[in-house]
C-alpha positions as CSV (number, residue, x, y, z in Angstrom):
1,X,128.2,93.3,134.5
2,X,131.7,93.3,132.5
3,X,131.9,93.8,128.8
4,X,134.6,93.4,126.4
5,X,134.9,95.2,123.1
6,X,135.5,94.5,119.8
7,X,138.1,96.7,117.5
8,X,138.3,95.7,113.9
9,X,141.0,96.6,111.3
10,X,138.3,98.6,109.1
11,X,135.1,100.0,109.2
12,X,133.3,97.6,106.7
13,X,134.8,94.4,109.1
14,X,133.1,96.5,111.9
15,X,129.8,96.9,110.3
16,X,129.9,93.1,109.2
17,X,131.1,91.8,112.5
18,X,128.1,93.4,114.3
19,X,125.7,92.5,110.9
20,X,126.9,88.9,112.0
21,X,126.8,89.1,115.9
22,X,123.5,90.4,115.8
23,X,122.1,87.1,113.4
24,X,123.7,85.2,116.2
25,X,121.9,86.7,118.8
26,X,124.3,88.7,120.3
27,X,123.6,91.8,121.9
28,X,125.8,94.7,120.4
29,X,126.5,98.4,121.2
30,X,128.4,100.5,119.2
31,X,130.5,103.0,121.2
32,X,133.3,105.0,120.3
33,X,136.1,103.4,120.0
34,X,138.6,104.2,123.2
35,X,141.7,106.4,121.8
36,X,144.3,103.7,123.2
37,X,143.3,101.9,120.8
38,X,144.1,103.9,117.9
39,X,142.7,105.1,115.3
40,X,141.6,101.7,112.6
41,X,138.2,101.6,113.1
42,X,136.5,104.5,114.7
43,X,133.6,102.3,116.4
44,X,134.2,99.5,118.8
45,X,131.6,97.1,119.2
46,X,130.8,96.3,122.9
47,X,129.7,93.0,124.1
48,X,128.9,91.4,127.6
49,X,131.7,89.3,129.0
50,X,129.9,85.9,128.1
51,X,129.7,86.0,124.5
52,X,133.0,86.5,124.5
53,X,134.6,82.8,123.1
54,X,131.5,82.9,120.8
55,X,131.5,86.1,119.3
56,X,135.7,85.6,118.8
57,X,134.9,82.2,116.6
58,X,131.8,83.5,114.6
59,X,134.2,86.7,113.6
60,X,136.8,84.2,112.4
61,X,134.8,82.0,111.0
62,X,133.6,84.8,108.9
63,X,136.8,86.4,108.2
64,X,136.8,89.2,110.1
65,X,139.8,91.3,110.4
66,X,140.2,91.9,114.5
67,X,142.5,93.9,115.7
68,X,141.8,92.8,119.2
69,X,139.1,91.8,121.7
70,X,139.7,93.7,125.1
71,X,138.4,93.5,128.7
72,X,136.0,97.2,128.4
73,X,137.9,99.7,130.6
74,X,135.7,101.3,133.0
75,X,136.8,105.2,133.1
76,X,137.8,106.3,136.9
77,X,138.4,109.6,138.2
78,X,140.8,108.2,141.7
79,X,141.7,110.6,143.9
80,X,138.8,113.2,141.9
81,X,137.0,114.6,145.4
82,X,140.0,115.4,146.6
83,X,141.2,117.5,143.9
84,X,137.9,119.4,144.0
85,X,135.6,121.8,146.3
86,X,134.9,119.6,149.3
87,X,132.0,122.3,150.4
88,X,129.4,120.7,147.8
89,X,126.0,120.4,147.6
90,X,125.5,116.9,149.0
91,X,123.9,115.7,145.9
92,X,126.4,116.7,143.5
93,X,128.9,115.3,145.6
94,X,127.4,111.8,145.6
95,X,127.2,112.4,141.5
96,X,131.0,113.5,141.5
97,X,131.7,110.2,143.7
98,X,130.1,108.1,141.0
99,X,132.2,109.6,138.6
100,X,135.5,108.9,141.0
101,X,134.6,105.2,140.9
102,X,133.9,104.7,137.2
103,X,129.9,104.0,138.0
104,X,127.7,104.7,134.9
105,X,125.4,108.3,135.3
106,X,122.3,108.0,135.8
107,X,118.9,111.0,133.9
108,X,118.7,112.1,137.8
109,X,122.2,112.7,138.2
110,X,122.9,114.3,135.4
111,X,119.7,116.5,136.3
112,X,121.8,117.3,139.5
113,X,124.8,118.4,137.5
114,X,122.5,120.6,135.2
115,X,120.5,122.0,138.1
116,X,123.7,122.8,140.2
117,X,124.9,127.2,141.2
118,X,127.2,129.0,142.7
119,X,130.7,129.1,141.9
120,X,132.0,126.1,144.2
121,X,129.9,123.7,142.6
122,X,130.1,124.9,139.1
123,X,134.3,125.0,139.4
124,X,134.0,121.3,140.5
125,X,131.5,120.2,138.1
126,X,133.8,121.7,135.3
127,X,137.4,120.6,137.2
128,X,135.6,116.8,137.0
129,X,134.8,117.4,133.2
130,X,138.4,118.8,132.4
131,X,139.8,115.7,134.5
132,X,138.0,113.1,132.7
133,X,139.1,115.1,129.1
134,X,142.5,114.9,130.3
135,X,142.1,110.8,130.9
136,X,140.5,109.9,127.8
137,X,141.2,112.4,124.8
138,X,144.4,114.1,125.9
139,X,145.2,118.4,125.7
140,X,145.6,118.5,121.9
141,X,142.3,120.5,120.5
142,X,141.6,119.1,117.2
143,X,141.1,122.1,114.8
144,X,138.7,121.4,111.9
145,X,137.1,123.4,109.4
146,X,133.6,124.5,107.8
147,X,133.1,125.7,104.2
148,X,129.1,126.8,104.4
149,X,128.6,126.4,100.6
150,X,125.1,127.6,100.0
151,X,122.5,129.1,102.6
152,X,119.6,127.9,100.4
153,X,117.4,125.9,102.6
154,X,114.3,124.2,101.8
155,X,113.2,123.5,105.4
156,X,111.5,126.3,107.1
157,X,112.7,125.8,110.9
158,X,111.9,128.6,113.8
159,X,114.8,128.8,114.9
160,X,116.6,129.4,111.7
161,X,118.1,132.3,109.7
162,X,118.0,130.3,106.9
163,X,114.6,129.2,106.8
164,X,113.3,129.3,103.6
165,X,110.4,131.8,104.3
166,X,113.2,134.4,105.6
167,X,113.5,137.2,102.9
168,X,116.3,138.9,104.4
169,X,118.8,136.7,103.5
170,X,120.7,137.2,100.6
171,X,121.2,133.6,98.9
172,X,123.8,131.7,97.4
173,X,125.1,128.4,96.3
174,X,129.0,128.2,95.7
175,X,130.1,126.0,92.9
176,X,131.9,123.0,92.6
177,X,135.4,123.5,91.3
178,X,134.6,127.0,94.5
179,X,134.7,124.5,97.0
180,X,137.7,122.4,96.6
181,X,139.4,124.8,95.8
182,X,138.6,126.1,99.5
183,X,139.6,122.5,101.0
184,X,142.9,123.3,98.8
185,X,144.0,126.5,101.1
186,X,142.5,124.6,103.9
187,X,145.1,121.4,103.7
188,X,148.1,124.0,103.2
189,X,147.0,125.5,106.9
190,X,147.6,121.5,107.8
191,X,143.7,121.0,108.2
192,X,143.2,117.3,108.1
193,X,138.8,117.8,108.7
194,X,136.9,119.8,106.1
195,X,133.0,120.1,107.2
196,X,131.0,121.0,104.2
197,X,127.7,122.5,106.0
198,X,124.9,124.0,104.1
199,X,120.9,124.4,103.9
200,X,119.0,121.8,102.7
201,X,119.5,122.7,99.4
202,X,118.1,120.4,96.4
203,X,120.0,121.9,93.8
204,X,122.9,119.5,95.2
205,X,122.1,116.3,94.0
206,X,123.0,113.3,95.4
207,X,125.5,113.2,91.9
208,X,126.8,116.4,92.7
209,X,127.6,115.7,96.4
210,X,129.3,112.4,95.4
211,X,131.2,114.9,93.0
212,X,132.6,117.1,95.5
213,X,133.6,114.7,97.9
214,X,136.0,112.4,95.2
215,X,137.5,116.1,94.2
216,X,138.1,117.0,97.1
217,X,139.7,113.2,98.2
218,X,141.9,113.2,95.3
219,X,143.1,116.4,95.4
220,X,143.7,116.6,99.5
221,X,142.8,113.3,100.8
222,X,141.5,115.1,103.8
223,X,138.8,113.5,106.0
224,X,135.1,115.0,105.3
225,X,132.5,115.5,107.3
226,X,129.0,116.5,105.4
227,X,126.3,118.7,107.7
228,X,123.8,119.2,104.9
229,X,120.8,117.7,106.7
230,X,118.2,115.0,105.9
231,X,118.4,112.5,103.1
232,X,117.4,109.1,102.6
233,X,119.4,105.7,103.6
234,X,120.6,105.5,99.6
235,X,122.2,108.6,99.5
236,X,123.8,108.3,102.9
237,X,125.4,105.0,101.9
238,X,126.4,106.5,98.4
239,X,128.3,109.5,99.7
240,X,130.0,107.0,102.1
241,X,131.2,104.9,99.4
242,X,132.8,107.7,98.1
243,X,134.7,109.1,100.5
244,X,133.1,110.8,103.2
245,X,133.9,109.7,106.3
246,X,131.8,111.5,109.2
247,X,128.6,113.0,109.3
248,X,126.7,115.9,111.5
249,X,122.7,115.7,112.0
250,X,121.8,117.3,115.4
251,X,118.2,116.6,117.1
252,X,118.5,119.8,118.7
253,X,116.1,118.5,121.2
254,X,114.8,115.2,122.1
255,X,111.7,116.8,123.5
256,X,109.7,115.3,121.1
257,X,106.9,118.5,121.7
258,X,109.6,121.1,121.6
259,X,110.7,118.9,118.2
260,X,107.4,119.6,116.8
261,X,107.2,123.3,118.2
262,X,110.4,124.7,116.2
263,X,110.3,122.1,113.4
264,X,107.2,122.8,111.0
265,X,107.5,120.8,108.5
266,X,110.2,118.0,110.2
267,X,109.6,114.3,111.5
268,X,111.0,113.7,114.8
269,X,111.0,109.5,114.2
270,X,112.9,110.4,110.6
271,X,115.5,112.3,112.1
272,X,116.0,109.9,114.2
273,X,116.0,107.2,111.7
274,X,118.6,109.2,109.4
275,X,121.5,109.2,112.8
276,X,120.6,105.4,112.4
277,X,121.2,105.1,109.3
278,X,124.3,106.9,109.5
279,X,125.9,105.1,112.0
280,X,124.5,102.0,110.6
281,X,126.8,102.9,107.4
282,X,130.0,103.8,109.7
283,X,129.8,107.5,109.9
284,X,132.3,108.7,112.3
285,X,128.3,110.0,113.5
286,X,127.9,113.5,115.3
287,X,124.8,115.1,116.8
288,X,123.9,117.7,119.4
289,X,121.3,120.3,120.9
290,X,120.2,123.5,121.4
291,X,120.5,125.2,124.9
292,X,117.9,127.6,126.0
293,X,114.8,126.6,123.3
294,X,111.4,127.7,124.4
295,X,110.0,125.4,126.9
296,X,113.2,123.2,127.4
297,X,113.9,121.8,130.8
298,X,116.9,120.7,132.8
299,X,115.6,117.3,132.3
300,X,115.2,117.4,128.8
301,X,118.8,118.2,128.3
302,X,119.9,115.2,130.3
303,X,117.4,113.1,127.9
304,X,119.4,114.6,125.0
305,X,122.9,113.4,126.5
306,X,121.3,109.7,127.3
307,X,120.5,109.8,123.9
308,X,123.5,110.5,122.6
309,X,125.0,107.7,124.5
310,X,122.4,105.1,123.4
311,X,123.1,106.1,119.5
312,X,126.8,105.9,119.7
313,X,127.3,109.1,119.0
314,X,131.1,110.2,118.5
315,X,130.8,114.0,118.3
316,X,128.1,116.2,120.0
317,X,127.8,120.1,119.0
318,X,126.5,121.8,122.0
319,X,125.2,125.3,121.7
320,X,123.2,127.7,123.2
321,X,120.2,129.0,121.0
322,X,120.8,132.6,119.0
323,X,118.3,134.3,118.0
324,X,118.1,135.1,114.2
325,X,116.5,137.8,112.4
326,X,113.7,137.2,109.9
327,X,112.6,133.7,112.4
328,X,109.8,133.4,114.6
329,X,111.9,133.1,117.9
330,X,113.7,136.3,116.5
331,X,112.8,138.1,120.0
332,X,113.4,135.4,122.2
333,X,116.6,135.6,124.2
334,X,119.4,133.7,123.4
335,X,120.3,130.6,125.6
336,X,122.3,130.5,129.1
337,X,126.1,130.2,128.6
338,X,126.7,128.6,132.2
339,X,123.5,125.8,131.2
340,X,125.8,125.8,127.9
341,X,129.6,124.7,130.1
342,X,127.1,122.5,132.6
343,X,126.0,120.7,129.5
344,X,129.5,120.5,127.8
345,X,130.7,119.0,131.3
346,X,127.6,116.6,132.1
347,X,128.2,115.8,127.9
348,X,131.8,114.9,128.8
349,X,131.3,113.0,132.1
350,X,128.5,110.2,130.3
351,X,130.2,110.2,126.9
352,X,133.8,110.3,128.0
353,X,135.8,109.1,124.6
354,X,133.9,111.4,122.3
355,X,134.7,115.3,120.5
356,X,132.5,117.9,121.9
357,X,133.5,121.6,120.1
358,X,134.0,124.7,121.7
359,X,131.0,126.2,119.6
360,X,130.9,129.2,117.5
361,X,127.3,130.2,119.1
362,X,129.0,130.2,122.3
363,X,131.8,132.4,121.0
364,X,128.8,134.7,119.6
365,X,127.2,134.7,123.0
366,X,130.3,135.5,125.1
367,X,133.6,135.9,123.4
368,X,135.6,134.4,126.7
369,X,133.1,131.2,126.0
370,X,135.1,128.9,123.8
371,X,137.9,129.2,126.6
372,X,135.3,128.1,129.0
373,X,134.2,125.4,127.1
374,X,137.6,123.9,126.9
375,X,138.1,124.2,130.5
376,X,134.7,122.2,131.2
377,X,135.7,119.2,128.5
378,X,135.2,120.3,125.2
379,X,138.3,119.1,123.0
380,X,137.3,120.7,119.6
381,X,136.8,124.0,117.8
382,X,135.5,124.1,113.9
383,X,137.0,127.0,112.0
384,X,134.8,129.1,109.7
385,X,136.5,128.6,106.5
386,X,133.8,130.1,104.3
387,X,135.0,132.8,101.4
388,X,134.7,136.0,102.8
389,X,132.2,136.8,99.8
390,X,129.6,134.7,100.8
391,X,130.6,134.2,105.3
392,X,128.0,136.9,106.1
393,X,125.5,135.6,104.2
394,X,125.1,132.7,106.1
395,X,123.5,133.5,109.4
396,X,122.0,130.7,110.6
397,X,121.8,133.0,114.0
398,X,122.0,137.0,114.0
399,X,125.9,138.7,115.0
400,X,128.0,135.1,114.6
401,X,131.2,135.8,115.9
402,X,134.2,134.8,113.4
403,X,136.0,132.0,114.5
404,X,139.3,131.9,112.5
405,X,143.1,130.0,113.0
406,X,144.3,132.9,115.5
407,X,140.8,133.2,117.3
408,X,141.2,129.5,117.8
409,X,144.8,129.6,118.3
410,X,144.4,132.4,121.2
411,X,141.7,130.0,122.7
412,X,143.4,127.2,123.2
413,X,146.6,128.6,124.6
414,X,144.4,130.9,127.2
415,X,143.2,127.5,128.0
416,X,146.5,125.9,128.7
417,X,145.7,123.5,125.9
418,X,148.0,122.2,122.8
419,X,147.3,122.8,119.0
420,X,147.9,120.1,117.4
421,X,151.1,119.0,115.2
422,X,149.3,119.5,112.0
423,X,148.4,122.8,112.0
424,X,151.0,124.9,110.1
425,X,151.7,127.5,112.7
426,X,153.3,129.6,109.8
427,X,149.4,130.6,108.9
428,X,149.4,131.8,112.8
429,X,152.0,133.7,112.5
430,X,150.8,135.4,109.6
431,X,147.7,137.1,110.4
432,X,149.3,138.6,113.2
């Protein structure tokens, strides 16, 4: 069936457009937008092909600012078998085909791709994955960064070092003027991303949040992105309003048993809700999972990507589980790093135009990892940006590796890729 989509000059025309397709009847989908389209409006709204002359008068009827309505590009791979392993398993070469011919991936297929050994297939699954990178996002790495401003938690996750029930941890909350200050130094390096990640601490009021984000707009207008968990469809849309402008909430699973199992005192539907409501107020919205939890299945992991896709998700954190001291799964070994890459690729091949980071916990697991992951389609790493007063205090998982500007910079030059423009390379040079 052919689609077009919709690209609007703002986020708040996007939101209204699909507010008013949808009263019309109109089956919408957000998506990320496609990068050829630059950068005005994050999300594109996808329609099929027959709605087309309607949907273009309702949105000017309504005073919608378009910047264009354009034929959906299916993503195609020509020429992709050849360039790869021709002794494949038979099933992952009919997956790899689809791919080639811009047809849609299916849970079995991407089952196949998870489920797939040996080096052949693995160098082919991952040459596919880099190929379609290439195509849609470019070789630059984006390089963001992370200030984790308190390790207070009030949630009391498995999985987590900073569980509230865990005694080892040394707390801490850092204060406001502490923080942007932090994105300060962080726009000199040319950072253009600031993630501020914490617990689920209460002490930060939805007030407080709104603080931080207009100090840190007026004094770097840098792009934020919040990662501080659960709260409720008001306080998304106020910290919005005020600035921030993306917003990570992973599942971790979308096993709704294994959900339950590492998430004692969490609501799978209300997670689920919250990415809703996020992308319903125009977060650039990111997600993501957890390799290697107890119980999880090949199959679940394709469920996760699926789901990704359905929600529109433009950034998806993929990880393999660490175990942290002081946590319940403290013992259990940490996840697979080649189920970690096959994820990244299989992530990359059904999302196509989205960011997928070369993780920390994979840098933990196996230092040669983030390389990896760029190779197999990841187009991101996040810097820890943290003072180093407080950066050891926040284990989230036992031994995390430092990922700094020269870890970062080393990573993406081993793996042929570009830093990009931004980045003062005068900060590079320095901590040589």
């Amino acid at each position: 069936m052919e689609h077009y989509i919709i690209i609007c000059n703002s986020t708040q025309h996007m939101l209204n457009a699909d507010k008013i397709l949808k009263q019309n009847d109109i089956k919408t989908e957000l998506i990320p937008a496609p990068s050829e389209y630059g950068s005005v409006c994050s999300t594109a709204i996808k329609i099929n092909a027959y709605n087309v002359d309607v949907a273009e008068k309702l949105l000017k009827d309504n005073s919608i600012s378009l910047k264009g309505i354009y034929p959906y590009k299916i993503r195609k791979l020509e020429g992709l078998i050849d360039k790869i392993n021709k002794d494949l398993n038979d099933d992952l070469k009919t997956v790899l085909k689809k791919v080639e011919n811009g047809i849609e991936l299916t849970e079995d297929d991407i089952v196949v791709i998870l489920s797939s050994s040996g080096d052949k297939n693995l160098s082919s699954i991952f040459r596919a994955a880099d190929e379609m990178r290439k195509s849609v996002v470019g070789d630059i790495v984006d390089i963001r960064a992370a200030i984790e401003f308190s390790n207070i938690c009030r949630k009391n996750c498995f999985y987590c070092g900073l569980r509230r029930d865990n005694l080892s941890v040394e707390r801490y909350r850092m204060d406001i003027d502490e923080i942007v200050q932090t994105a300060k130094e962080l726009k000199k390096m040319g950072i253009k991303t600031v993630i501020l990640q914490s617990g689920e601490d209460p002490w930060y009021t939805e007030d407080k949040i709104i603080e931080i984000i207009k100090k840190i707009k007026k004094e770097t207008n840098m792009r934020i992105t919040l990662s501080i968990g659960e709260r409720n469809q008001e306080e998304y849309k106020h910290f919005r309003e005020a600035g921030a402008n993306n917003f990570l909430l992973k599942i971790e699973t979308t096993n709704r048993e294994i959900f339950k199992n590492i998430h004692p005192d969490d609501d799978f539907d209300y997670r689920v809700k919250c990415s809703e409501w996020l992308r319903e107020n125009g977060y650039v919205n990111g997600n993501g999972n957890i390799i290697g939890l107890p119980g999880q299945t090949a199959r679940d992991i394709a469920k996760d990507i699926l789901f990704f896709k359905d929600m529109g998700i433009h950034m998806v954190g993929i990880g393999p589980f660490v175990p942290a001291t002081g946590t319940p799964l403290e013992t259990y070994p940490h996840g697979d790093v080649e189920m970690t890459l096959k994820t990244v690729a299989a992530t990359r091949l059904v999302l196509k135009n989205v960011f997928i980071p070369a993780t920390t916990a994979l840098a933990t697991v196996d230092k040669d990892a983030q390389v990896k992951a760029l190779m197999a389609g990841a187009n991101t790493i996040m810097l820890i940006s943290t003072p180093s007063k407080y950066r050891s205090r926040y284990k989230i998982y036992s031994n995390k590796n430092m990922v700094d500007l020269q870890t970062a910079y080393r990573a993406v030059i081993k793996a042929g890729r570009k830093m990009p423009p931004y980045i003062n390379l005068d900060y590079i040079k320095d901590s040589k």
